[in-house]
C-alpha positions as CSV (number, residue, x, y, z in Angstrom):
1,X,120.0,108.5,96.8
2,X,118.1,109.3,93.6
3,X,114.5,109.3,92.3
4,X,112.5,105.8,92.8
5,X,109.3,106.6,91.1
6,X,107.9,102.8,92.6
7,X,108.9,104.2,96.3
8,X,107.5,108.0,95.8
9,X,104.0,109.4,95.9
10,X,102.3,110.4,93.0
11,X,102.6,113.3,91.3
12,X,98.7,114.9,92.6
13,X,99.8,114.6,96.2
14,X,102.5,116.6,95.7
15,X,101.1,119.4,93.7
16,X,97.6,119.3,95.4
17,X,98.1,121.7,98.5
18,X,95.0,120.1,100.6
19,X,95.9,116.3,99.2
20,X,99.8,117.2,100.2
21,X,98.3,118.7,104.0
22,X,96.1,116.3,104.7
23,X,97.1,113.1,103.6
24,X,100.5,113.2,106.3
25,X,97.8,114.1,108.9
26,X,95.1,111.8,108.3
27,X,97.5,109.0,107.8
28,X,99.1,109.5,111.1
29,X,95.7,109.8,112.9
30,X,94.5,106.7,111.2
31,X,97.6,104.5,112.7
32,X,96.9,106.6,116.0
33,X,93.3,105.1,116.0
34,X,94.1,101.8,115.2
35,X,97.0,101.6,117.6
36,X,94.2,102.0,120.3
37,X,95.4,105.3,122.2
38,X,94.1,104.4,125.5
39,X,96.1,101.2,124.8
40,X,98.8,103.4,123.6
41,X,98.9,105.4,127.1
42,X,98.8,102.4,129.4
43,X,101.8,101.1,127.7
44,X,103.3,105.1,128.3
45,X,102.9,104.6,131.4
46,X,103.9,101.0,131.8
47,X,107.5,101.7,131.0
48,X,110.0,103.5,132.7
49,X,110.3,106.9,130.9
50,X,114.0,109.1,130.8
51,X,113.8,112.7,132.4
52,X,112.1,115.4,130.2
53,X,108.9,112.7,128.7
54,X,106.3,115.1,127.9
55,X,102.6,113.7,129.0
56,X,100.7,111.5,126.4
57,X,98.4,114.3,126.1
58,X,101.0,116.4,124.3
59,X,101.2,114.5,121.2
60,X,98.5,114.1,119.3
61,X,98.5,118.0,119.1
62,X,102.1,118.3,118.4
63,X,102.3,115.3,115.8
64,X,99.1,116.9,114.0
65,X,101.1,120.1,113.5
66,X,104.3,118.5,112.2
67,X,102.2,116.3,110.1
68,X,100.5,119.5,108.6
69,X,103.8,121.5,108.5
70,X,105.6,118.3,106.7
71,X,102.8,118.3,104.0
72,X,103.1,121.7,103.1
73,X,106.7,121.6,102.7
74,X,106.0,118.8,100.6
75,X,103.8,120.9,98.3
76,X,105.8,124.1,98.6
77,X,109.2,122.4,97.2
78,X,107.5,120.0,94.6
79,X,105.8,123.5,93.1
80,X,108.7,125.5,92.9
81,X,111.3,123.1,92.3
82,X,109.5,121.2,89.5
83,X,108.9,124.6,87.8
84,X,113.0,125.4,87.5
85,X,114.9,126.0,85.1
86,X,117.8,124.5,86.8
87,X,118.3,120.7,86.0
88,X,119.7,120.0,89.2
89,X,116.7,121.7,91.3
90,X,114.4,119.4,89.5
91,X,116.4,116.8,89.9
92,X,117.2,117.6,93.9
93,X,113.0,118.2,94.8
94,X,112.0,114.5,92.5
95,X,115.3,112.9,94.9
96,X,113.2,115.0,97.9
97,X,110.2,113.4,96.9
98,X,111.4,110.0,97.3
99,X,113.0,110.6,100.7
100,X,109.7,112.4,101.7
101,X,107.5,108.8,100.5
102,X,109.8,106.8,102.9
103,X,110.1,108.9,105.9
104,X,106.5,109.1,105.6
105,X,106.4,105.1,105.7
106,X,108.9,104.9,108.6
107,X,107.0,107.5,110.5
108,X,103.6,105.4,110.1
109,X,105.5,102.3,111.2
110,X,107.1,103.3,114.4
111,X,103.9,103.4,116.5
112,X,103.0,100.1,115.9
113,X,106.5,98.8,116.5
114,X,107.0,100.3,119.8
115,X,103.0,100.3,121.5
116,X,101.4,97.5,119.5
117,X,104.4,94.9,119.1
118,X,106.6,96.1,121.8
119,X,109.9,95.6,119.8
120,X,111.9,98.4,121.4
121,X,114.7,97.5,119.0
122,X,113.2,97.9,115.9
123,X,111.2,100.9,116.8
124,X,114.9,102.2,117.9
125,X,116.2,101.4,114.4
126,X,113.2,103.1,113.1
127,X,113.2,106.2,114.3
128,X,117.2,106.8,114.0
129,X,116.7,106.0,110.1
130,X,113.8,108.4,109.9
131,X,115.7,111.3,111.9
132,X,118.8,110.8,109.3
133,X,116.5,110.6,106.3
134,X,114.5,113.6,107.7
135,X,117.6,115.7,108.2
136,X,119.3,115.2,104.5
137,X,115.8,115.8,103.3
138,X,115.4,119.5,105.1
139,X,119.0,119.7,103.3
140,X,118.6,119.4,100.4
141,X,115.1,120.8,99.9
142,X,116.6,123.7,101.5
143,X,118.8,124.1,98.2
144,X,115.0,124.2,96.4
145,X,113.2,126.4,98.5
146,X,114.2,127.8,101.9
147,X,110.4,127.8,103.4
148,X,110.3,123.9,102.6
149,X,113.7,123.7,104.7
150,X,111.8,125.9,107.3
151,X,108.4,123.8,107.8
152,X,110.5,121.2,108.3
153,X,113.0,121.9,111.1
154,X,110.3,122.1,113.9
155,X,109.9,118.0,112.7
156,X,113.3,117.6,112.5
157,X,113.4,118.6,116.6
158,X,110.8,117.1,117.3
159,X,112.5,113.7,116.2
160,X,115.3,114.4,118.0
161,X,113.4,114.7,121.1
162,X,111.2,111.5,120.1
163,X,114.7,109.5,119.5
164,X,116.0,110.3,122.7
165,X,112.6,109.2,124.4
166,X,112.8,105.9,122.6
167,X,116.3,104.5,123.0
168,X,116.1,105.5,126.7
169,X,113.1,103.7,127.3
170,X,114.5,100.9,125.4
171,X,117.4,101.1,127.8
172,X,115.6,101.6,131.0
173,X,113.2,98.8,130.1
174,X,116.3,96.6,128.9
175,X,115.0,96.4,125.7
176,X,112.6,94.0,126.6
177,X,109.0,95.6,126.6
178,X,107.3,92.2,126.9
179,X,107.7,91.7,130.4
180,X,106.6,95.4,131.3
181,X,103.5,94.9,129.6
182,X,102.3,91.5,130.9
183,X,102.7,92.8,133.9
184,X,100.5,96.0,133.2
185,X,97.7,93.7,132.3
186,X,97.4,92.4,135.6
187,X,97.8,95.6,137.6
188,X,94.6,97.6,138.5
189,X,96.6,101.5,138.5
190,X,97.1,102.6,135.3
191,X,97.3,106.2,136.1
192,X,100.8,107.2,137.1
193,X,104.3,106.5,135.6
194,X,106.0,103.1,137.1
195,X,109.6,105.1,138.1
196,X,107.6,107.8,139.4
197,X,106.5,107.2,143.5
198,X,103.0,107.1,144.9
199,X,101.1,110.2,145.4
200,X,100.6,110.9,149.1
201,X,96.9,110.0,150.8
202,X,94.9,107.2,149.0
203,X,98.4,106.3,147.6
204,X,99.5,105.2,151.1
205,X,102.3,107.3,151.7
């Protein structure tokens, strides 16, 4: 991989500490809002989920941290790697930068893939790309600056968590989220997860 200045941010978002923190986090929040969260959630629970999902409420906190934590990473390796001496840590943070501009991208993109078109494929492909890109970038910005490397390994789990979560949903649902979600249109209970049983009482058990 080397520096693609057409695929990488500009220069100010980098060295800006608020335009490196906040653009990450109001991007995100943006695709959030126009993937239609409550939409977002009835699809959540639509689907058969593997063992350890965390509730929908979880993530809009945790992604707004990561997001925050990935953009001052950004701006802590593009400060001091840029000022080097070193050749090759210049060369390793403008690579870093590049890397950082399309995991951003991929991360944008997975939402709509996997809530607003349903392709549980592609969203699979997505995220598996954006893990591998995500861990060589912690890598080698941790041979720029070791708090960069830092901010970024709580995203890196995260991922690995949010990977899991998608290609077993994508399994359990037989990769085929189209069905799942015609039938959630037509079904009054939204409010519980379809491989989890009725609650007792007004449930009928």
């Amino acid at each position: 991989m080397s520096y693609i200045p057409s695929l990488t941010l500009p220069d100010v978002v980098f060295s800006s500490p608020a335009i490196s923190i906040l653009l990450p986090i109001a991007a995100g929040t943006s695709v959030g809002f126009l993937c239609r969260p409550s939409e977002s959630q009835k699809t959540y629970f639509a689907l058969k989920q593997p063992p350890f999902r965390p509730p929908p409420s979880v993530f809009g906190p945790v992604w707004t941290c990561l997001y925050g934590l990935m953009g001052y990473a950004a701006h802590r390796a593009w400060t001091v790697g840029m000022t080097s001496a070193t050749p090759k840590v210049v060369e390793d943070t403008r690579v870093g930068a590049t890397l950082y501009t399309v995991q951003l991208g991929l991360n944008l993109a997975w939402m709509p893939l996997f809530f607003v078109k349903g392709w549980p494929i592609a969203a699979a492909g997505d995220i598996v790309a954006l893990t591998g890109i995500v861990g060589y970038l912690t890598y080698l910005w941790g041979r720029v600056d070791e708090t960069a490397s830092y901010c970024l390994m709580p995203y890196l789990g995260w991922l690995g968590l949010a990977t899991y979560l998608c290609i077993g949903a994508g399994h359990l649902n037989g990769w085929n989220f189209q069905d799942k979600l015609k039938r959630m249109e037509t079904k009054a209970e939204q409010t519980r997860y379809v491989d989890e049983e009725p609650e007792s009482g007004s449930m009928g058990r």
